[in-house]
Residue frames as qw, qx, qy, qz and C-alpha x, y, z in Angstrom:
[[0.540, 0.831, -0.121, -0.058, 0.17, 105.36, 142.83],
 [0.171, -0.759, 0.610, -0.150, 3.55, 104.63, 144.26],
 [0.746, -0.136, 0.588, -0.283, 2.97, 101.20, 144.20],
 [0.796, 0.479, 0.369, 0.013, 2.18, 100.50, 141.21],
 [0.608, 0.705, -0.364, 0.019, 5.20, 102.31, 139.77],
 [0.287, -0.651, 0.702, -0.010, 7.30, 100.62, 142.05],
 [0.857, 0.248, 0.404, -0.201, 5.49, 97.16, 140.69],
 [0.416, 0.872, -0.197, -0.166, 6.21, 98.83, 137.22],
 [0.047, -0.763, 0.641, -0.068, 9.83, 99.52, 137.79],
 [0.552, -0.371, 0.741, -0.096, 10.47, 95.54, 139.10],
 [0.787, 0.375, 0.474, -0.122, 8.50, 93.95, 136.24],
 [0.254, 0.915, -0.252, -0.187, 10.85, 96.11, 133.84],
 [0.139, -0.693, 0.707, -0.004, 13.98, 95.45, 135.59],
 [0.711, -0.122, 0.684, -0.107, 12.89, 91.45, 135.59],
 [0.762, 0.600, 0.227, -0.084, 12.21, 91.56, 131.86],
 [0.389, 0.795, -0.464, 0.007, 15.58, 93.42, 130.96],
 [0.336, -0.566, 0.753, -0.011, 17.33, 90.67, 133.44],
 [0.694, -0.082, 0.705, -0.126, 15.37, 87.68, 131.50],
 [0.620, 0.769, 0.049, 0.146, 15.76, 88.94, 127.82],
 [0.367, -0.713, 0.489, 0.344, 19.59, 89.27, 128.57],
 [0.800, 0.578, -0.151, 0.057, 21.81, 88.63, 125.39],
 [0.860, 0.135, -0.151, 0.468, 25.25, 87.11, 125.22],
 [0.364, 0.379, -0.198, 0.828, 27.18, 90.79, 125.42],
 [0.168, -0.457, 0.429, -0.761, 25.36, 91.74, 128.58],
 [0.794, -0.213, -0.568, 0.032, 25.17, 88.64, 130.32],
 [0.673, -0.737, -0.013, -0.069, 25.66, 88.02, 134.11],
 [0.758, -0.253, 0.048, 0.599, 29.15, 87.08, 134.12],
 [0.507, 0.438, 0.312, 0.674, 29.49, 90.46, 131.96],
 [0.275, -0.879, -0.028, -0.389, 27.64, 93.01, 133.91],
 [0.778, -0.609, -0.014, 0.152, 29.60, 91.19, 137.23],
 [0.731, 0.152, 0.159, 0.646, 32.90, 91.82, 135.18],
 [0.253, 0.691, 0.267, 0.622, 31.84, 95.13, 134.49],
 [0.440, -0.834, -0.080, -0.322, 30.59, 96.28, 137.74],
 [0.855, -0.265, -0.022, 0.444, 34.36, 94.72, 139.38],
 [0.565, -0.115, -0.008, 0.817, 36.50, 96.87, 137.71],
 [0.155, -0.781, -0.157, -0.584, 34.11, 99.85, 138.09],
 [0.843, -0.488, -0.188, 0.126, 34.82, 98.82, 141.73],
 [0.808, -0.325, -0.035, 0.490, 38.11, 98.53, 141.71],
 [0.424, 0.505, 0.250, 0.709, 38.48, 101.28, 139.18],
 [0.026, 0.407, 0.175, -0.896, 37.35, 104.10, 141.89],
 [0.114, -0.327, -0.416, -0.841, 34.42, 104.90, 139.35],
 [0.332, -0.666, -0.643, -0.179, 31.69, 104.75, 141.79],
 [0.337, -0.538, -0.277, 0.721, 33.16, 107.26, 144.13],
 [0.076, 0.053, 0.247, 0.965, 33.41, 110.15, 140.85],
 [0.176, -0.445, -0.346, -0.807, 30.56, 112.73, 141.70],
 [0.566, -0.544, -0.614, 0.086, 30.01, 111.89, 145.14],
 [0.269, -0.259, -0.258, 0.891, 31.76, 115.14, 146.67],
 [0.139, 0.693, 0.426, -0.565, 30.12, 118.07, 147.50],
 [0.140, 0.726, -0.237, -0.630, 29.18, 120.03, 144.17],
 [0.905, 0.260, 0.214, -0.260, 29.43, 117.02, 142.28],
 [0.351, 0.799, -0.468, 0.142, 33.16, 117.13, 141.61],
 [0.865, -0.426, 0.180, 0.192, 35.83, 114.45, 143.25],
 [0.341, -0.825, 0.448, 0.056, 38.54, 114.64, 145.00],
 [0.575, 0.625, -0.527, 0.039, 41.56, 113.19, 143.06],
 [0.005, 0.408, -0.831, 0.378, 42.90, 111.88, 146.24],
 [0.776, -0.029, 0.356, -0.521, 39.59, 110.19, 147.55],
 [0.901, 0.316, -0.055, -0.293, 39.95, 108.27, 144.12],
 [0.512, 0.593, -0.592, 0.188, 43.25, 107.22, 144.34],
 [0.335, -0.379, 0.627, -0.592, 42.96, 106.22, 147.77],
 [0.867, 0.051, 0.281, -0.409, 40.13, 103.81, 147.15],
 [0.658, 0.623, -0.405, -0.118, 42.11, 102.97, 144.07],
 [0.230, 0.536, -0.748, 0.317, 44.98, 101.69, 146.51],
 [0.407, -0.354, 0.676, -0.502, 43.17, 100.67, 149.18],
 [0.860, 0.135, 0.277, -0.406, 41.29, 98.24, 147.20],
 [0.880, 0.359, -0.256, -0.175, 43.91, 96.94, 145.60],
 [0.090, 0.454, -0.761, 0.455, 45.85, 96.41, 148.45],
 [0.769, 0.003, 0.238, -0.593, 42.29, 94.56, 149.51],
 [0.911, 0.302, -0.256, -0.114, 42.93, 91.89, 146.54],
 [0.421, 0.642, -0.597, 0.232, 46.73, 91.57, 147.41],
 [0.125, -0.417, 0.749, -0.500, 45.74, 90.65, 150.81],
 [0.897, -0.135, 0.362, -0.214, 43.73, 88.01, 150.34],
 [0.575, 0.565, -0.591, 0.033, 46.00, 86.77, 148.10],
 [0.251, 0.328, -0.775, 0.478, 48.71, 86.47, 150.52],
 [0.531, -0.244, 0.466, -0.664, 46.18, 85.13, 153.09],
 [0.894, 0.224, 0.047, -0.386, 44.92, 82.47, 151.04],
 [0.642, 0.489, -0.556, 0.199, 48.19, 81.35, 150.02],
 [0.226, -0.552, 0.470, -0.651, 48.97, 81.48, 154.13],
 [0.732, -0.073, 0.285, -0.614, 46.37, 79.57, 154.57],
 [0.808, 0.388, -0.422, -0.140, 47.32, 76.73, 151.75],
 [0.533, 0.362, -0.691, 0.328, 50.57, 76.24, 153.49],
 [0.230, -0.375, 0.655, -0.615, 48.99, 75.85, 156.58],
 [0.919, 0.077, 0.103, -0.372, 46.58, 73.38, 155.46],
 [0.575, -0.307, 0.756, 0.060, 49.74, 71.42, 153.67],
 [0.587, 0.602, 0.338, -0.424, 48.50, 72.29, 150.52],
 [0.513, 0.820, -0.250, -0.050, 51.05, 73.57, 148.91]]
């Protein structure tokens, strides 16, 4: 029985991914699901009780976007060590 809804469930998900329309296209969901990301939304409701910690989210908030800043400045590092720039 399990099986078959897991079957189910995949044959679904494959149909909503191959009947996609312009406004929820791949580059859209991938756009979407970034600045959920970066946005701290995936952390809200993970704490105990289903509340979140203000700091947790702000934390991720920073730490990922101190993530982006550093590759920046790596990549750019990296340019002028190739002779790129």
């Amino acid at each position: 029985m399990a099986d078959r809804k897991d079957e189910s469930r995949e044959i679904l998900d494959r149909v909503a991914r191959d009947s996609e329309t312009l406004g929820t296209s791949s580059l859209g969901r991938a756009s979407r699901r970034m600045a959920d990301h970066f946005g701290g939304r995936d952390a809200i409701g993970e704490a105990e009780g289903g509340g979140t910690d203000p700091v947790e989210l702000w934390g991720r908030r920073i730490g990922r976007s101190l993530s982006v800043v550093g590759v920046i400045v790596l990549a750019y590092w990296l340019a002028v060590q190739l002779r790129l720039l």
